[in-house]
N, C-alpha and C positions, 0 to 999 in steps of 0.2 A: 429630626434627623435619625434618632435609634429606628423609630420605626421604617424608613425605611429603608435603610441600610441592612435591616434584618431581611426585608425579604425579598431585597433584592440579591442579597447574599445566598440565600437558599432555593432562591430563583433559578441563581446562576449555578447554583450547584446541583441542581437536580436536574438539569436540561442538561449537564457536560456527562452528569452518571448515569442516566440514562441512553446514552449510547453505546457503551460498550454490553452492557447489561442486553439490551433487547438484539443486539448483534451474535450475543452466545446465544440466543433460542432461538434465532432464526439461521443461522451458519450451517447446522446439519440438514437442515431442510435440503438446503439447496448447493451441497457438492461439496461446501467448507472452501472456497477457492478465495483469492481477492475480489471477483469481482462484487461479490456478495457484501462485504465491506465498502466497498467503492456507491455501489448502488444504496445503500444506507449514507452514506456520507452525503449524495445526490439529496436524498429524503432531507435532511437534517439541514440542510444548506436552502434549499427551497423552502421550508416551513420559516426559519430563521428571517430571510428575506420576507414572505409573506407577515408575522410577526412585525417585523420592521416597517411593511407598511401598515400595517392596521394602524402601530401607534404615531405613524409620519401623519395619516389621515383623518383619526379622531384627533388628535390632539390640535390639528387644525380645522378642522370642519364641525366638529359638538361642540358642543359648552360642557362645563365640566362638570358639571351633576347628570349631562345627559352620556358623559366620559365612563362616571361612576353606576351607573346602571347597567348599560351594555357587558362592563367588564365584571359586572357580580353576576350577571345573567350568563359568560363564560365561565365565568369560575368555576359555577354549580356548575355545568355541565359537564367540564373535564373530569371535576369530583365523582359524577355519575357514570363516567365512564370505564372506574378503575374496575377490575385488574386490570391491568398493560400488556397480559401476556397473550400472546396469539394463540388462538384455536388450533384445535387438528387439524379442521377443515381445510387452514389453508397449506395444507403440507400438498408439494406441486405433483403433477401426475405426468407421469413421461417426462420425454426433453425438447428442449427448446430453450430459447429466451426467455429466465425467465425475469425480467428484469420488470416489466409491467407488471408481475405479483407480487413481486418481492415491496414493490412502489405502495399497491395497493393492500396491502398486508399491513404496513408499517402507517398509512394514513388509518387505516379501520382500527388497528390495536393503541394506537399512539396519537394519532393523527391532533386532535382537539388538545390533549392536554400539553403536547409540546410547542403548539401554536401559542399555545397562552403563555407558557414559560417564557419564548420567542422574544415574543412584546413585552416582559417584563422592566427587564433594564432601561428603555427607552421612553417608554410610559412614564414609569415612576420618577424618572430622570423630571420627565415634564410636568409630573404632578406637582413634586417637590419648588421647582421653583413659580409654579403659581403659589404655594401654599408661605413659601418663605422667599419672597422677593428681592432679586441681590444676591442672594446665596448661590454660589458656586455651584455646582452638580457632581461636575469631574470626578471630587472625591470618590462619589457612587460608581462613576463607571469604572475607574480601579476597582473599585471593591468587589466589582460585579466578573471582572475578570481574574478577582484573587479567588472568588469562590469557583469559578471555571476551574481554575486550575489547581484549585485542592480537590474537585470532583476526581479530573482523570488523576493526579498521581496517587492516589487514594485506591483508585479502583482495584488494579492489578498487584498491590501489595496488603490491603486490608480488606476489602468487601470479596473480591474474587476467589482468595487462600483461606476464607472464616466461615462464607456465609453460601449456602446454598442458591441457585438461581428463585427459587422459588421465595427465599427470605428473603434475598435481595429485592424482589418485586413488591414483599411486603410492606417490607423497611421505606421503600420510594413512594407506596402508597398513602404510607403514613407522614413521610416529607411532605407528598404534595398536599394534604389535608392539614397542615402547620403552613404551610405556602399559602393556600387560600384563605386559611385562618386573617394571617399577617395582610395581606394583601385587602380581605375585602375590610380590615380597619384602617387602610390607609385610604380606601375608596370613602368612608367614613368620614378621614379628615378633608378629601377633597370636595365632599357635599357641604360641610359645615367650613369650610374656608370663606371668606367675602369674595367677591366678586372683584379681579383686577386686569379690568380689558385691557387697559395698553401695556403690560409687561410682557415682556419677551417670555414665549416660554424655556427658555436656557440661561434666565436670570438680564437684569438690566429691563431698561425702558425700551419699547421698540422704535421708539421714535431717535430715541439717539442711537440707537442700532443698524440705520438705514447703512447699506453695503450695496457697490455695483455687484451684478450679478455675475461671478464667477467666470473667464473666457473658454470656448467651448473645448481647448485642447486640453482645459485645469479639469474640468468633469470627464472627459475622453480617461484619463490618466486616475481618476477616480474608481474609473469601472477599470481599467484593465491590469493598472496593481496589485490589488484585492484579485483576481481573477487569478493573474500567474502566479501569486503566491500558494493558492487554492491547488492550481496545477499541478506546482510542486508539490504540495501536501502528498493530496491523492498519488500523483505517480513514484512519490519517493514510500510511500506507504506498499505501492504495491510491488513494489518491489521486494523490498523486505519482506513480504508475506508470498510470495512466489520463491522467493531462495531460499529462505527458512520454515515457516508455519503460520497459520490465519490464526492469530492470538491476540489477546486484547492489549497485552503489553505492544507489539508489533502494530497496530492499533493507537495507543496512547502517545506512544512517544514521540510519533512524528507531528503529531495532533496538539500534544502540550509542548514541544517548541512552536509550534508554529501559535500558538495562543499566547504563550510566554513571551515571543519578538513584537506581538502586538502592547501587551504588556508593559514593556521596557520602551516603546519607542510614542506610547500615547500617555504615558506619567510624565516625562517631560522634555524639552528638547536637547538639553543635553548631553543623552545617553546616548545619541545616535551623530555620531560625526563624522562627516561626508570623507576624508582625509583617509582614517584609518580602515574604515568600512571599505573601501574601492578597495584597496588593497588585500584587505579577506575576501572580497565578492571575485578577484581575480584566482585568489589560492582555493576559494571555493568552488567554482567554477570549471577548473583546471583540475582538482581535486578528483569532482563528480566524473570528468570525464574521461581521466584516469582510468575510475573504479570500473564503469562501462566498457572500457576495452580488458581489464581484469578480468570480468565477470567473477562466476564460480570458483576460478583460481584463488582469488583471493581470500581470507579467512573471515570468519563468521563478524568477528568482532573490528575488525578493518573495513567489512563492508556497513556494518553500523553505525563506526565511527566518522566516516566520511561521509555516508547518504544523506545521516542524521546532522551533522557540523553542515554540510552542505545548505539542508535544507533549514536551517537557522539562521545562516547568514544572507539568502536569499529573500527569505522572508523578514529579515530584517532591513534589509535596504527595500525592499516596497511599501514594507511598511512605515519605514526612515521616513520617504521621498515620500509616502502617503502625507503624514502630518505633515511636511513639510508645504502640503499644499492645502491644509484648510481652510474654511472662509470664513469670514466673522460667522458669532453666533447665531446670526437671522438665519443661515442656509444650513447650520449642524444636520437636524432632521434629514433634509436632502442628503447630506454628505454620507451619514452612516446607512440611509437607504441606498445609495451608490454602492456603496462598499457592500453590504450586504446581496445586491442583484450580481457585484463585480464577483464576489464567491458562492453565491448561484452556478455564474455565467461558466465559471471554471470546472464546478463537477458537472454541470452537463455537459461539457466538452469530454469529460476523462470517463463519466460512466457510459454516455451516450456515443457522442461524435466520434471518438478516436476509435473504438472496437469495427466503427464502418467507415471508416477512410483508411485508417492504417494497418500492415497484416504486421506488423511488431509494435514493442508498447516505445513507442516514440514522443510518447507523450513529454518524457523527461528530457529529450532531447531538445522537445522546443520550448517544452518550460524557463529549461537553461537558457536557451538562445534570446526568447522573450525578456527572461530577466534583464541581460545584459542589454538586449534593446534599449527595453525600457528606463533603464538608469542613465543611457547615455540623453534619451528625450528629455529626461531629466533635468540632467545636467543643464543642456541644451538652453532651456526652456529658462531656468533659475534665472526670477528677475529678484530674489532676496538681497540686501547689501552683504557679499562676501569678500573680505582683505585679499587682496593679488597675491598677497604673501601665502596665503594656501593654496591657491590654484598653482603657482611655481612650483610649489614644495609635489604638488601632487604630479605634476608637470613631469617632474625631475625622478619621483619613484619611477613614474608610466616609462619613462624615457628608458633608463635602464632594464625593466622587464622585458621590454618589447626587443631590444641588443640584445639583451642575455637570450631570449627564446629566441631568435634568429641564432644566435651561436650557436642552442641545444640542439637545431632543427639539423644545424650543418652538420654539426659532431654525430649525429645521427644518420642524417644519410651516405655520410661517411664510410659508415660500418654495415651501413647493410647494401652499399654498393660499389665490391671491391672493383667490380669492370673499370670505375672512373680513378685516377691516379688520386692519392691523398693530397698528392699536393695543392689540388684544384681547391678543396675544402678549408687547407690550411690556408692558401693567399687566401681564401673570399672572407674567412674570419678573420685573418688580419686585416685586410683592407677593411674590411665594416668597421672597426673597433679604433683605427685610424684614421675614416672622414668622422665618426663621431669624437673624437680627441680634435682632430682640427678643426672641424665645426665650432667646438666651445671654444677652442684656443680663437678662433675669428671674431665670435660674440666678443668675446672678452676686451680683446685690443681695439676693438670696435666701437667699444662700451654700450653694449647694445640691450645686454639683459636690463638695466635701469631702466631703458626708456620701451621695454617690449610690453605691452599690455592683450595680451590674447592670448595670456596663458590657458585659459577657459577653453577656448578653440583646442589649442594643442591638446590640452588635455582630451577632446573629446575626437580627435583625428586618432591619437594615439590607443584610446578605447575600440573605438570604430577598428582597427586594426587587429586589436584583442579579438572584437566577435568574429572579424572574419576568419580567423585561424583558429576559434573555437568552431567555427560553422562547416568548415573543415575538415577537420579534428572527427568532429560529430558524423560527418557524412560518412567519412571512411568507416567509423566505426560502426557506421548501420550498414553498409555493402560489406563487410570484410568477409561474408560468405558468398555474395554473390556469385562467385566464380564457379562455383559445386552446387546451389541449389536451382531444382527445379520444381520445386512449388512452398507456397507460403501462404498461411490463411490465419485467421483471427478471429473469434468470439469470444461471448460472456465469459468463456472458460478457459483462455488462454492464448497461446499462439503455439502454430503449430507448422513446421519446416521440413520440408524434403530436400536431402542434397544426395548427388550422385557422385562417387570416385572411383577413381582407377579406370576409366574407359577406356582406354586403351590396355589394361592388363583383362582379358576374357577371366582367368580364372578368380581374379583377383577383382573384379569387377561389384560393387555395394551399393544397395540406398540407404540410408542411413536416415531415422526419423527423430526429429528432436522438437522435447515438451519446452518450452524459452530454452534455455542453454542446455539442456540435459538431456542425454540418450536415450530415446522409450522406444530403439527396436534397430537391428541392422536386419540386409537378407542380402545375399549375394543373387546375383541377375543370373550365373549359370545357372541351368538346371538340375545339376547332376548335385549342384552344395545348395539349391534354394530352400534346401526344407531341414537345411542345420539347424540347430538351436543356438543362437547368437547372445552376446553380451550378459547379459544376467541370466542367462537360463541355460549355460549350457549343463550336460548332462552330468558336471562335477556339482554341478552347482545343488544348493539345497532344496531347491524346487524337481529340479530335475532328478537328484537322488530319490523322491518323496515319489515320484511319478512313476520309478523303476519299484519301490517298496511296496505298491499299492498288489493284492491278491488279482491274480491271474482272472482272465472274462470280461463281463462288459465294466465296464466302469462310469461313475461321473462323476464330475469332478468340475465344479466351479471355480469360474477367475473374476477378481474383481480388477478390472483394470484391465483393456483390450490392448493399447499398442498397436504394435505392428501387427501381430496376432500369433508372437514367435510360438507360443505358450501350445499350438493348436499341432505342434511336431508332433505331440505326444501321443496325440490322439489317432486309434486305433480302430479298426471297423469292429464297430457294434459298441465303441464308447461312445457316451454324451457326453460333450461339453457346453458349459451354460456361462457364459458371458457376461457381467456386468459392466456397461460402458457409460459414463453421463455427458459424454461429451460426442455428439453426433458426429460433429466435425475428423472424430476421429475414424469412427467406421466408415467412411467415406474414403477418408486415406487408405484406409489397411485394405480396401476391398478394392481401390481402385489405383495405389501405388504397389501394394504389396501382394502377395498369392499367397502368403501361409493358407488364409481363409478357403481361397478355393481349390487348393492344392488334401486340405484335412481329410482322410476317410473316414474320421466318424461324424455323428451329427453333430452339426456346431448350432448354437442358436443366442443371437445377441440380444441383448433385453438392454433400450434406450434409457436411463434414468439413473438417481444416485441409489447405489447398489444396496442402502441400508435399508434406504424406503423400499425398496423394490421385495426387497428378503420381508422385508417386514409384512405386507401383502399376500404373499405369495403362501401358498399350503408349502410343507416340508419337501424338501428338493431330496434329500438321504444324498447328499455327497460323499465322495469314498476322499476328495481330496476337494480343500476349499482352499486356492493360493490369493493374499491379499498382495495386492501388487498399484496399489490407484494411490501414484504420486500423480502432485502436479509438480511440473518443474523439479525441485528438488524441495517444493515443500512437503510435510505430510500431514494426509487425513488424521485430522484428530480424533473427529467424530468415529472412527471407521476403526479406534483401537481401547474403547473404553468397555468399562464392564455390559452394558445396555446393547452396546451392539454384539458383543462377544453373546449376550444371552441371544441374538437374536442366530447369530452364527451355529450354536450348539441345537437349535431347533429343526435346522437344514442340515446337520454332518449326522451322518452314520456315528453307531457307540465305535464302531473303532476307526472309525477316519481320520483324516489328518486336516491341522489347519498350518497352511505353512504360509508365515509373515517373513516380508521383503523388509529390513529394516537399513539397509546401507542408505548413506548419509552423509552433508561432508559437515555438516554443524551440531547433531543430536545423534547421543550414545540412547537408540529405542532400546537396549535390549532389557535394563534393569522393569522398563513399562512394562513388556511384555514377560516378565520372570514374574511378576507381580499377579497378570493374568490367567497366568498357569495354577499360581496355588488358587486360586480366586477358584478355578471350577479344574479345579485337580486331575491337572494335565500334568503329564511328562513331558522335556522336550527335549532338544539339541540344536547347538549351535552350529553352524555350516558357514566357516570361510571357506570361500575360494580366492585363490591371489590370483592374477596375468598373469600372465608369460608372455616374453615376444614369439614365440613361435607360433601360439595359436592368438593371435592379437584382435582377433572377433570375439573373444571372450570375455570379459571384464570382472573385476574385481568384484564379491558379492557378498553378501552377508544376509542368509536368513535362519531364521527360527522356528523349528518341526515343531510340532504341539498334540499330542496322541493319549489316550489311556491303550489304546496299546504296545503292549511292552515288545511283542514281536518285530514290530517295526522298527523300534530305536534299536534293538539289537541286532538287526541285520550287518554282517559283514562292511558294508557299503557305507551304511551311514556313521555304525559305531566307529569305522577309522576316520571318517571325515569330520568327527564331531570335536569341537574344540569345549576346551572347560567353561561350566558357568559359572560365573563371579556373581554370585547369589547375594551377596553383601556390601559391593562393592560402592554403589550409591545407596541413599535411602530414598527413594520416590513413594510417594502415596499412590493409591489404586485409583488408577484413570475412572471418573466416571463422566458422565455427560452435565452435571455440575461444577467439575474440578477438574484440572488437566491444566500442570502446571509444566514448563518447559525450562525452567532455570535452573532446577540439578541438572537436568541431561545435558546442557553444553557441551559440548568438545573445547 
């Protein structure tokens, strides 16, 4: 048992640390956005599954010494294929999809030795009881999932804040060389084992193991559990890394709940009871789709708390209802290759399918809906022997929710619809709350709850009820723009909305461009205001002050981040401005919803790709002004604010140019990061708030940071009154570099 308990231990622990690890070196290649996370999650889930059947299919199709050959003849080879880390070569050129390099990057650096990792647990699971007959397994597959989950919580608090990407890659190469170690002596003990044809490989006799074979709705429910928990995963992941930042903690944590609820609900039956769980899967549920009509209103740690609670409880009732349907030992194999193709089947849906069927990330929407499907087929289905006395009890929670949120709905529409008299609201909730009191007062004198036996039914009529009012719920809250937009589209790189107001006011008339919930651009439709500088850029603003500071003549002046293309006001005949965009999707819009573009009299020229790589390439640009501006949503480029790229920045800026950083935010205080960057290459700088006002209400609130060796410029009139004091000390952040970029001082 030691031995294999070792390495299945390390097994599992080097397959879970290797994904946040290979995700930081591949993140700046390609934009730092979710989908890049997402698209690795794909990788890791399909290898996982492939794994899973290597060892469903030698360990029934070889004999075991021919088991032990094949898998040392792997071993070596993953061994031969270290380092892990990706080439230059495959840093992507242009834009586009790149989701097929990103695929093929991570099979060519990684590809062989995470396969092997894959098949670990499952393998040795089968070794094990050829080798000790009768013996239990299970133990192993706990153990296999404690070392999972000491990988990731591990990651982002000790290997991430200690160890360079480069020692990290060390360190895992020296894991997997103790892995193979461990591993090819247990292939060892399975060559020199006797030979025991009739045992089960999952322990016991096969012969007294004989099992009907599973009914086809119990495997149906096999694959689509595992699938919508996956869903969840991925789409509650990506969310959090679209509102906040692509980080491995934002990463982890949805990743080790969602490993933890498998955890808790395959150690033993139970931790998982159908009673109290329906009732969190309802607060959960209702919770999540709260948060979605919140959005960005809500605060960083609220929207954490709930994504994250959400997506634990859901993954715990499929996972619940998962064991709840396992089959004897003969079909295990099959069962966990199920489970494994069932979260396959889910990140192809979230990396592939949903970016080309849906123009917003609705993924979470039908995750949701799925779950609650799926618990009611459940239910449904449950031929286990379960006491009446629970189904009532659960009967009787359901009963009351479903009142009381009919009452919330009433008291609700109450108020937001004074046209209809109160009193209409006030009878209809007393009358509700009236046939339910006579209702029971009738059962009762009746005597009828004794002899009622279908509380099971009620319970799943009154569910069924639940999803349709979350189904809902859900819709409203995916149309609540419909009314003002006129176009909406979706790729690898986000979602992206057009909505139009005030048509009927001409002067007062806007499109308004929004990155998922956040404003990347307004223009007014007259002529006479279309070439304002709107929202973050008007001419109070810190960008805007920097563009007035800049010496008289041609000028150029680089933007990372296009927009609508407000940024191109500025621009003057005989200035250049040079463009960085990575997201095609967007130039499309701004050229074909908006006119900044074609309205600019200097030269404008957009360069398709992520802005780092692109400067990276490129001979020296001698910018007079370089404005970084490339949020997605309200997360931010990480990559795009460390020392590496700042050296790449200082190579393109003129000696007395400017670099002016967008840092406004509603969850991360940038500015101590960027205070950090200045003394780093010994810049001066200033701080630029702007507040609103309602009188100019195209304006928005802004916050950026000038960065200069020269001194001319921060002392112009303009800027020195606009400049607010630097709190130089006020957090302690380490110096961002493309190794290190830690995001938990800077919370708000």
């Amino acid at each position: 048992m030691p031995a294999y308990a070792l390495t299945i231990f390390i097994g599992a622990f080097l397959l879970f640390q290797v994904q946040p690890l290979i995700g930081k070196y591949i993140l700046p290649w390609f934009g730092g956005g979710p989908g890049v996370w997402t698209t690795c999650m794909l990788f890791f889930q399909a290898l996982l599954l492939g794994g899973y059947t290597y060892a469903h299919f030698t360990s029934h199709g070889l004999k075991p010494r021919t088991q032990a050959i094949a898998h040392v003849v792997l071993l070596g080879a993953a061994l031969a294929l270290l380092p892990i880390t990706p080439a230059d070569t495959w840093k992507p050129h242009g834009d586009g999809n790149p989701t097929l390099q990103i695929l093929a990057l991570l099979t060519a650096s990684l590809g062989l030795p995470y396969f092997v990792l894959a098949a670990t647990s499952p393998l040795l699971q089968q070794w094990f009881s050829r080798a000790h007959p009768g013996a239990s397994p299970y133990r192993l597959y706990a153990l296999s999932n404690a070392g999972s989950l000491l990988a990731l919580g591990s990651y982002p608090f000790f290997f991430e804040p200690h160890f360079t990407r480069q020692a990290q890659a060390r360190l895992w190469g020296c894991g997997l060389a103790v892995f193979v170690v461990c591993c090819g002596y247990c292939a060892v003990k399975l060559w020199k084992a006797p030979p025991a044809e009739d045992s089960d490989p999952f322990g016991g006799n096969s012969a007294g193991s004989e099992a009907a074979p599973p009914p086809v709705l119990q495997k149906i429910l096999w694959l689509l559990l595992p699938a919508c928990a996956s869903v969840l995963l991925l789409a509650t992941t990506n969310k959090l890394c679209l509102d906040v930042a692509v980080i491995p903690f934002l990463w982890v944590l949805p990743l080790a709940l969602y490993l933890l609820s498998f955890i808790i609900c395959f150690d033993n039956p139970r931790w998982y009871a159908r009673l109290p769980f329906t009732l969190a899967l309802v607060a959960a549920l209702g919770g999540s789709c709260w948060a979605l009509f919140k959005g960005s209103d809500a605060s960083l740690y609220v929207q954490v708390g709930i994504y994250s609670g959400g997506l634990f409880i859901c993954c715990m009732v499929c996972h619940g209802e998962l064991y709840r349907l396992r089959p004897a030992p003969r079909h295990l194999t099959a069962f966990y290759l199920t489970i494994a193709a069932g979260g396959a089947l889910g990140g192809l849906f979230v990396a592939v399918a949903a970016p080309k069927i849906f123009t917003d990330y609705y993924e979470m929407h039908l995750g949701l809906l799925l779950c609650g499907l799926l618990f009611i087929i459940a239910c449904a289905h449950d031929r286990q022997p379960v006491s009446i006395k629970q189904w009532r009890w659960l009967s009787y929670a359901l009963t009351l929710l479903v009142f009381g949120g009919l009452d919330w709905s009433l008291a609700w529409l109450g108020k937001h619809y004074p046209g209809i008299p109160k009193i209409c609201f006030t009878g209809l909730r007393v009358g509700m709350w009236a046939f339910l009191v006579l209702l029971v007062a009738f059962w009762l004198l009746r005597k009828r709850f004794g002899s009622f036996q279908h509380w099971r039914v009620l319970t799943c009529v009154w569910l069924s009820v639940g999803l349709l009012a979350l189904g809902t719920a859900l819709w409203i809250q995916a149309r609540e723009s419909d009314g003002h937009r006129v176009f909406r589209a979706r790729n690898f790189y986000g979602t992206l909305t057009v909505c139009e107001y005030r048509r009927d006011e001409p002067e007062a008339h806007y499109l308004l461009l929004q990155h998922g919930r956040i404003t990347h651009g307004l223009q007014f439709v007259d002529p006479p205001q279309a070439n304002w500088p709107t929202t973050y850029y008007g001419e109070a603003s810190g960008v805007g002050l920097a563009v007035r500071a800049l010496p008289a003549g041609s000028r150029r002046i680089g933007l990372v981040g296009l927009g609508t293309g407000t940024l191109t006001t500025y621009g003057q005949a005989g200035d250049y401005l040079r463009i960085y965009e990575i997201n095609p999707e967007v130039q499309r819009v701004a050229t074909s919803r908006f006119s900044y573009l074609c309205h600019c009299p200097a030269k404008v020229e957009v360069v398709l790709g992520d802005a780092r790589l692109s400067m990276e390439r490129e001979p020296p640009q001698h910018f007079d002004l370089l404005a970084l501006d490339a949020f997605s949503s309200d997360a931010i480029p990480v990559h795009l604010l460390t020392k590496e790229a700042f050296q790449i920045y200082e190579r393109h800026l003129k000696t007395n140019g400017i670099i002016a950083v967008h840092i406004s935010n509603h969850c991360l205080d940038l500015q101590p990061v960027v205070v950090n960057l200045a003394r780093q290459f010994n810049y001066r700088l200033a701080v630029i708030d702007y507040d609103e006002t309602d009188e100019a209400w195209w304006l928005y609130s802004s916050t950026w940071i000038l960065l200069t060796r020269n001194e001319a410029i921060l002392n112009s009139p303009a800027i020195r009154e606009a400049a607010a004091t630097v709190e130089t000390n006020r957090v302690k952040v380490p110096l961002w570099t493309d190794d290190f970029a830690s995001l938990f001082q800077i919370l708000k």
